[in-house]
N, C-alpha and C positions, 0 to 999 in steps of 0.2 A: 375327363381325359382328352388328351388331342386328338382330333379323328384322323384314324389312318387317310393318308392317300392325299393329305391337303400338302401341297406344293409350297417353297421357300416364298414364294410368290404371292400367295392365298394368305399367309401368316404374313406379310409384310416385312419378310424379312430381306428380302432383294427386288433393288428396280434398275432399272436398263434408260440410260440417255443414247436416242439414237441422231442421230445427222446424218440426213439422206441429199446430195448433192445430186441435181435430177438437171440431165440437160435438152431444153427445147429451140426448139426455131424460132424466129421472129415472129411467128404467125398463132406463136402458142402448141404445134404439133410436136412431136418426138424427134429428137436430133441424130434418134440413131448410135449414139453413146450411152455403155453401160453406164451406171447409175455408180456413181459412190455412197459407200454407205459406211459409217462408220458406228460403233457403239461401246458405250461406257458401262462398267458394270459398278451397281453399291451393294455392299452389303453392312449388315447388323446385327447384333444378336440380341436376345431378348428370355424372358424367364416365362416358364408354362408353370399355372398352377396346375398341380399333380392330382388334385380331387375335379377340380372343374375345367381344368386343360385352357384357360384363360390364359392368353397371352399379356405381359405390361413389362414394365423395368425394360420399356428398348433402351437398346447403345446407341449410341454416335452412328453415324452412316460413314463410310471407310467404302474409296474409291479401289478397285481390283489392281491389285500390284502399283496403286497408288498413281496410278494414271488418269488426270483428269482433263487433257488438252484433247479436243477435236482440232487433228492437223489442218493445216493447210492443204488443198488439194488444187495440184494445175491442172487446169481443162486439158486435153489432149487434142491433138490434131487430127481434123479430119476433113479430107476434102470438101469444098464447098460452105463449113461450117465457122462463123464468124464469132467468137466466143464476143459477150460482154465485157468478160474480166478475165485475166490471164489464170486467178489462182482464186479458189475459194479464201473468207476469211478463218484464221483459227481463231478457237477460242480458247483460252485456258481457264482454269479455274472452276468445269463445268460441276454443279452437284447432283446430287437427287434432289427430288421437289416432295421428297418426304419429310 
């Protein structure tokens, strides 16, 4: 049987794409701007054998309300603070790496 208490996670039935936009100073130190952080949700479903609680028969991986683009993010402004690039890249099309 499936043991209680095991997580969509543990069973591999959901994984998270995250993209952390982390902004530093030329020196390499912290710039003092919150962090953008964005994250993708997969999910899937899959068949439990009822005598040995063995997972198999997974599905397709299906992006959470079908959203698979990490936006674009602009740097913001902030005194003193000389961004590289005005805007992060997006990406579309991202999956799970399951």
């Amino acid at each position: 049987m499936i043991q209680k208490g095991r997580t969509y996670r543990e069973l591999g039935l959901i994984e998270e794409v995250t993209h952390t936009v982390h902004y530093k100073l030329e020196d390499g130190s912290d710039a003092g701007i919150a962090d953008n952080v964005q994250t993708l949700t997969f999910t899937r479903t899959a068949e439990a054998d009822p005598v040995t609680g063995a997972i198999s028969n997974y599905g397709t991986w299906k992006a959470k309300g079908g959203d698979t683009t990490i936006d674009a993010v602009t740097t913001p402004n902030k005194d003193g603070y000389v961004a590289s690039a005005k805007t992060s890249t997006e990406r579309t099309k991202c999956s799970s790496y399951g």
